[in-house]
N, C-alpha and C positions, 0 to 999 in steps of 0.2 A: 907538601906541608899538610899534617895534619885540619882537619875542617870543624870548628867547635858547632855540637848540638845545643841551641840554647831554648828556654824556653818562648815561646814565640806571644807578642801581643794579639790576641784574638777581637777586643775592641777598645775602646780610648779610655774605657775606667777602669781598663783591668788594668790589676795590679801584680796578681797571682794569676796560675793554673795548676790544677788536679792533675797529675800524670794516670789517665785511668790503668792501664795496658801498655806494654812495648810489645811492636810485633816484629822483631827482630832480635836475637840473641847477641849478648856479648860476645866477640868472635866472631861473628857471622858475617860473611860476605852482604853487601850492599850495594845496588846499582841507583844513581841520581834519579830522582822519581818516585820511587818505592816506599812504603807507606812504614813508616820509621816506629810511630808510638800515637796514641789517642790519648788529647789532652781535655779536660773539663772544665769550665766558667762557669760563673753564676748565668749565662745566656745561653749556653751552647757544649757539644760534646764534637771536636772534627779531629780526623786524621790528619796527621802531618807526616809528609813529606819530605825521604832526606833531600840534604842539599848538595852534593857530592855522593863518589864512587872510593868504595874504599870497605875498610872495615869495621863495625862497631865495638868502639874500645872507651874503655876509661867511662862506665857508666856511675853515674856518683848519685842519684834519684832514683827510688823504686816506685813501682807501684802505689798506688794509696799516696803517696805525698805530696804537698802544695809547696810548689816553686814558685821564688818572684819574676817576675816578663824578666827577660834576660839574660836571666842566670845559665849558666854553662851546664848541661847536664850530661854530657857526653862528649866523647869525639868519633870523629870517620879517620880511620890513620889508612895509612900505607899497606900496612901489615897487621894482621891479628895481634900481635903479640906487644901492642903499645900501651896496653893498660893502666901506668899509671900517667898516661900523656894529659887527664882530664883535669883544670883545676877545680879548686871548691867550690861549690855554685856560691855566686854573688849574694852579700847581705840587699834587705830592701832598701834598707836606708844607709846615705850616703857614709862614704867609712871619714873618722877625727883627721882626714889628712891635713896640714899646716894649722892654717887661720880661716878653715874653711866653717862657717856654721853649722849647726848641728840641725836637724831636720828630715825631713821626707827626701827622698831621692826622684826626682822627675827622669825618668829614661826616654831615651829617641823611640818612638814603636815603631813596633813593624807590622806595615799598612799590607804587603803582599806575603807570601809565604817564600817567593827566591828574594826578598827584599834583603841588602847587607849592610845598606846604610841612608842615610836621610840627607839633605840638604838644609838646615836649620834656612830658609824662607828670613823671618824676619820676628824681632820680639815682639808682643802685643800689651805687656805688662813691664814696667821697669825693676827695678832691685828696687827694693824697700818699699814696695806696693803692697797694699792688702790685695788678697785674689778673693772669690767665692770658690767653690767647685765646681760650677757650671762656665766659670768665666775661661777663655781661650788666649791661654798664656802665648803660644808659640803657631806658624804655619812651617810646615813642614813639604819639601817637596820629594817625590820618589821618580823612578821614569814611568811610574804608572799613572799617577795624580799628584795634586797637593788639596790638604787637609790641612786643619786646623786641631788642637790638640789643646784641649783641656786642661786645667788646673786639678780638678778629680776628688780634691781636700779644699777645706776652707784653711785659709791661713795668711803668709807673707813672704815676698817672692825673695829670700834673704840672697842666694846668686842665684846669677847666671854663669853657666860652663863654656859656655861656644859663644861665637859672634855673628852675625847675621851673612847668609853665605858661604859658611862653614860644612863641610859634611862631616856627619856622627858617626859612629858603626850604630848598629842594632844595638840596644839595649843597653849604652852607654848613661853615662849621667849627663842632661842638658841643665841640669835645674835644682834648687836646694829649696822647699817650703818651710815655712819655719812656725811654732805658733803662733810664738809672741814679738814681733818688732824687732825688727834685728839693729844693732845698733850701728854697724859699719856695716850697709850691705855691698855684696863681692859681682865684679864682674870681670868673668875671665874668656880667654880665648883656649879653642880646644888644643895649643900647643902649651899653653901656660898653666893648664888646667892637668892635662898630661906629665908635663915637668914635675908636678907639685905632686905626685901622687907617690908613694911611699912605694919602696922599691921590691918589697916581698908584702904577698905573693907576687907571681911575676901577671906581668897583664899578659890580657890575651891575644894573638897574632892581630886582628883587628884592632884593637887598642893602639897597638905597638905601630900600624901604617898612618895610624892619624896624628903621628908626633908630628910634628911641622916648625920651622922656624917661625919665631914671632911675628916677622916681618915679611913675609912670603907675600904676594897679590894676594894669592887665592889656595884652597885646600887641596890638600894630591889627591890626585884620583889612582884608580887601578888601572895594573897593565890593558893598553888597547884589547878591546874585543869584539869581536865581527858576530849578531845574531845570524844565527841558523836560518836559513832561507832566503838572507840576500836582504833581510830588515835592517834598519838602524835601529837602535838605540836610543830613544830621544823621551824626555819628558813632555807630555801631552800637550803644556803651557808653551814648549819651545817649538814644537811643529805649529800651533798654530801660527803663534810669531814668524816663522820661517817663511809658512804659505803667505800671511800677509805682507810680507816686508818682499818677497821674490827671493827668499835665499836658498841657498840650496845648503842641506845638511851633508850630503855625499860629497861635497870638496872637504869637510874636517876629517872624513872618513878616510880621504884620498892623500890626505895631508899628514895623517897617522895618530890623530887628536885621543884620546880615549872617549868609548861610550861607557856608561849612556850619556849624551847631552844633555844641558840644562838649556835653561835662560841664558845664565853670564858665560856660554860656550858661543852663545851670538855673536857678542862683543869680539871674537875671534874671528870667527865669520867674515865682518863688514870688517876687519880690518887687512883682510887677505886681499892680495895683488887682484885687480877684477878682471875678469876672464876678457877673451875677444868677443863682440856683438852677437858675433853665428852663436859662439859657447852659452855667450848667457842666453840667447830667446832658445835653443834646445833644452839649457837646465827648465827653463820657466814651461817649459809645454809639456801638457800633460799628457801620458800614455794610455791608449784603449783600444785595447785588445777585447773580441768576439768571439766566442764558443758557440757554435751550434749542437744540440744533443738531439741525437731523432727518435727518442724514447725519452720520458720521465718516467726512470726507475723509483725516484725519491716517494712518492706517492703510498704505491704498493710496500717499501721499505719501513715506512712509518705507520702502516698497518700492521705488519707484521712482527717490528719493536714493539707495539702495542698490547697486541695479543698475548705472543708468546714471552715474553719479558718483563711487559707490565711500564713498557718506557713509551707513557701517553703523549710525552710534551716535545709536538712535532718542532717547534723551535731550537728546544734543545740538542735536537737530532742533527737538524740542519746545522746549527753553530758547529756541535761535535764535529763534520766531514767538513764544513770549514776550515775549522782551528788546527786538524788532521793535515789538510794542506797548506795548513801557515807554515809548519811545523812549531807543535806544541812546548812548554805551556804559551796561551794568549790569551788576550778575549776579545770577542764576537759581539758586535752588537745587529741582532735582527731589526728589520725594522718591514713594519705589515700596515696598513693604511692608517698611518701617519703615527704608530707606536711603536715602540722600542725597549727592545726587552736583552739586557748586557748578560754574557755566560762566559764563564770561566771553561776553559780545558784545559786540562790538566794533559800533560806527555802520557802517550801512550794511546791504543786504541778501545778503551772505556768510554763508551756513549754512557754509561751510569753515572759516572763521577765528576760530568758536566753539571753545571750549579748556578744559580743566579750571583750577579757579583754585582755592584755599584762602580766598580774600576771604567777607566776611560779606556774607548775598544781601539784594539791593534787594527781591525778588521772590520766595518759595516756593508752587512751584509742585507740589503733592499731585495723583499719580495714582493713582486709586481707580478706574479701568475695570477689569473681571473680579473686581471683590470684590461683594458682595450690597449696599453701601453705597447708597443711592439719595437722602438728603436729610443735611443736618447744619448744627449752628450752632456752631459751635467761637468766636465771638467773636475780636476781634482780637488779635494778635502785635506782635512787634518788625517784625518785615516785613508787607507788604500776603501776602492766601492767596489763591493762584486751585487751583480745586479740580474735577477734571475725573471727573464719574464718567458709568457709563451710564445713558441715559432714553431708553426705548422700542426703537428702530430708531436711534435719535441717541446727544447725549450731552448732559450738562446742566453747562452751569460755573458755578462759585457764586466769587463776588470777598467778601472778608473783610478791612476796613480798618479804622482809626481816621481818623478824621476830619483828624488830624494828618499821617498818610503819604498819603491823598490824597482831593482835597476832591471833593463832589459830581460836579462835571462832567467832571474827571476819571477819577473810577472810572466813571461810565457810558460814557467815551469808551475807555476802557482795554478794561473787557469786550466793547464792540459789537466793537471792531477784532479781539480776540483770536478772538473766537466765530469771525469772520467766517474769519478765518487758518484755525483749524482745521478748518472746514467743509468750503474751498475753499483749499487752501496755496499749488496753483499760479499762483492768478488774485493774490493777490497779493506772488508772488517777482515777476512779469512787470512 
């Protein structure tokens, strides 16, 4: 199935983006990762990333043009030759469908760049509320974080599209601002919202998965999916919950539930048959695994990034051969006496294109070399712990999980790789 390019939300007031550059031709073969086109805000100028394997078809946006967040502006097909698979890119504001008011269009944003859809959290504003522009209409959850989401315009909140616990796609309409007072304001759910929406053009494959009966519990999700390296899938708010409550996430996994997890996936959870004693005090204990390294290659490596590259920022470095053995994308958070510094890596072996990010880490990763530290059991976190201190002429790294964020074979496949990185960084950039 074709994968639509849309324009992507870069911060919570963007409305538009500049398409500067495509660095990928019409036709042109495309691998997931690969740096698709550079888009420009009133804040910032970043590459993006496609989100699929395929080929670029159906580009309807050139150069020089300002797109709304959302808007469709390509597709990744099958085959080269699906050019006119793309539809029109999306108007800003909301299209005359039914009885619907007339106004500003509020879209779901997209907080991450493989982000596909939101969890609408809860409303903050009612219909027929005045907003400000700084006031925070809606929270929003992803399986990266949750966020709060602005109103962006002064005005009046005439609907609401979704109902709380709903999931969006990207760049959907959650929301209608209106100037002046609305007189009947609308509150719809994303199945009622969807129904009412006029039947050409056709919507987009995303649009089309979020139909749902009116009465369903809860929103469909996507086909199950297994993260690369043996992770779960889980919203940050929901591992915590997990670790506090003693639940384990790899029985929904086991159970065939889809990722990523929420919150309201808990409620599934605690309603599943409970394991025998032995089962559960093994889910609840935590795993810790030892590397010992009889060189730190890391040292000299970060001298030498330095020099010849020009890649000063030893944390960075470190996240990068981290993130390298998560397997990428993820984020890293370092953390060096008593601060913490979150980094984005992106897929692939580009120590460059690691970045500071605010996102909640996959990964915390404590560095304790130069402190008297030599051994520890801290037990597991919301995140997996790799913990790097000194031993001997070496260094010793110590991996800190639950059995939930990553299972047996995995944590031993995570640590040997990472060990191996740090030891020797060069042998495996090459």
């Amino acid at each position: 199935m074709p994968h639509d390019v849309t324009m992507p939300q870069l911060g919570m007031a963007q409305d538009a983006g500049k398409i500067v550059s495509w660095l990928k031709a019409p036709g042109e073969a495309v691998a997931k990762g690969d740096l698709l086109f550079e888009v420009e805000t009133d804040k910032a100028t970043m590459e993006v990333e496609a989100q699929a394997s395929g080929f670029l078809t159906g580009v309807v946006a050139e150069a020089g043009e300002d797109v709304p967040v959302g808007a469709v502006i390509a597709r990744i097909s099958e085959s080269a030759e699906e050019e006119s698979a793309a539809p029109e890119p999306a108007a800003e504001d909301a299209p005359p469908a039914d009885d619907l008011p007339e106004g500003h269009s509020v879209t779901m944003p997209q907080l991450g760049m493989a982000q596909d859809s939101g969890v609408l959290v809860n409303w903050l504003k009612a219909p027929g509320e005045a907003v400000a522009a700084g006031d925070v209409l809606f929270e929003v959850e992803t399986d990266k974080s949750t966020m709060e989401v602005e109103a962006g315009r002064d005005g009046y909140l005439a609907a609401t599209l979704a109902e709380a616990g709903e999931e969006v796609p990207v760049g959907e309409p959650v929301a209608i601002l209106s100037a002046e007072a609305p007189a009947n304001p609308v509150a719809r759910s994303v199945a009622r919202t969807a129904a009412a929406a006029p039947s050409s053009p056709p919507a987009r494959p995303e649009a089309n998965a979020a139909q749902r009966p009116e009465t369903r519990p809860e929103p469909a999700r996507p086909a199950p999916q297994q993260a690369s390296g043996g992770r779960i899938l889980a919203s940050p708010k929901a591992r915590r919950l997990a670790l506090e409550q003693g639940l384990d996430l790899a029985r929904l996994v086991e159970a065939g539930h889809p990722q990523p997890f929420h919150v309201r996936d808990l409620d599934r959870l605690r309603a599943m048959p409970a394991t025998s004693p032995v089962a559960e005090g093994a889910a609840a204990t935590a795993r810790m695994l030892t590397a010992e390294i009889d060189a730190d290659g890391f040292a000299a490596f970060a001298d030498w990034a330095a020099e010849a590259h020009g890649l000063a920022d030893a944390d960075a470095l470190l996240a990068g051969l981290a993130g390298a053995s998560l397997s990428p994308p993820c984020t890293i958070a370092v953390e060096r006496f008593g601060q913490a510094r979150h980094f984005a890596v992106p897929a692939g072996r580009v120590l460059s294109a690691v970045s500071e990010t605010e996102d909640a880490p996959d990964l915390i990763l404590r560095d304790l070399r130069g402190t008297a530290i030599r051994s520890l059991a801290m037990g597991a976190e919301a995140s997996p712990v790799l913990t790097l201190m000194t031993g001997g002429a070496g260094l010793s790294v110590t991996l800190e999980c639950s059995p939930s964020q990553l299972d047996a074979q995995s944590a031993i496949t995570f640590l040997t790789d990472f060990a191996g990185r740090v030891e020797q960084p060069l042998r495996h950039l090459l």
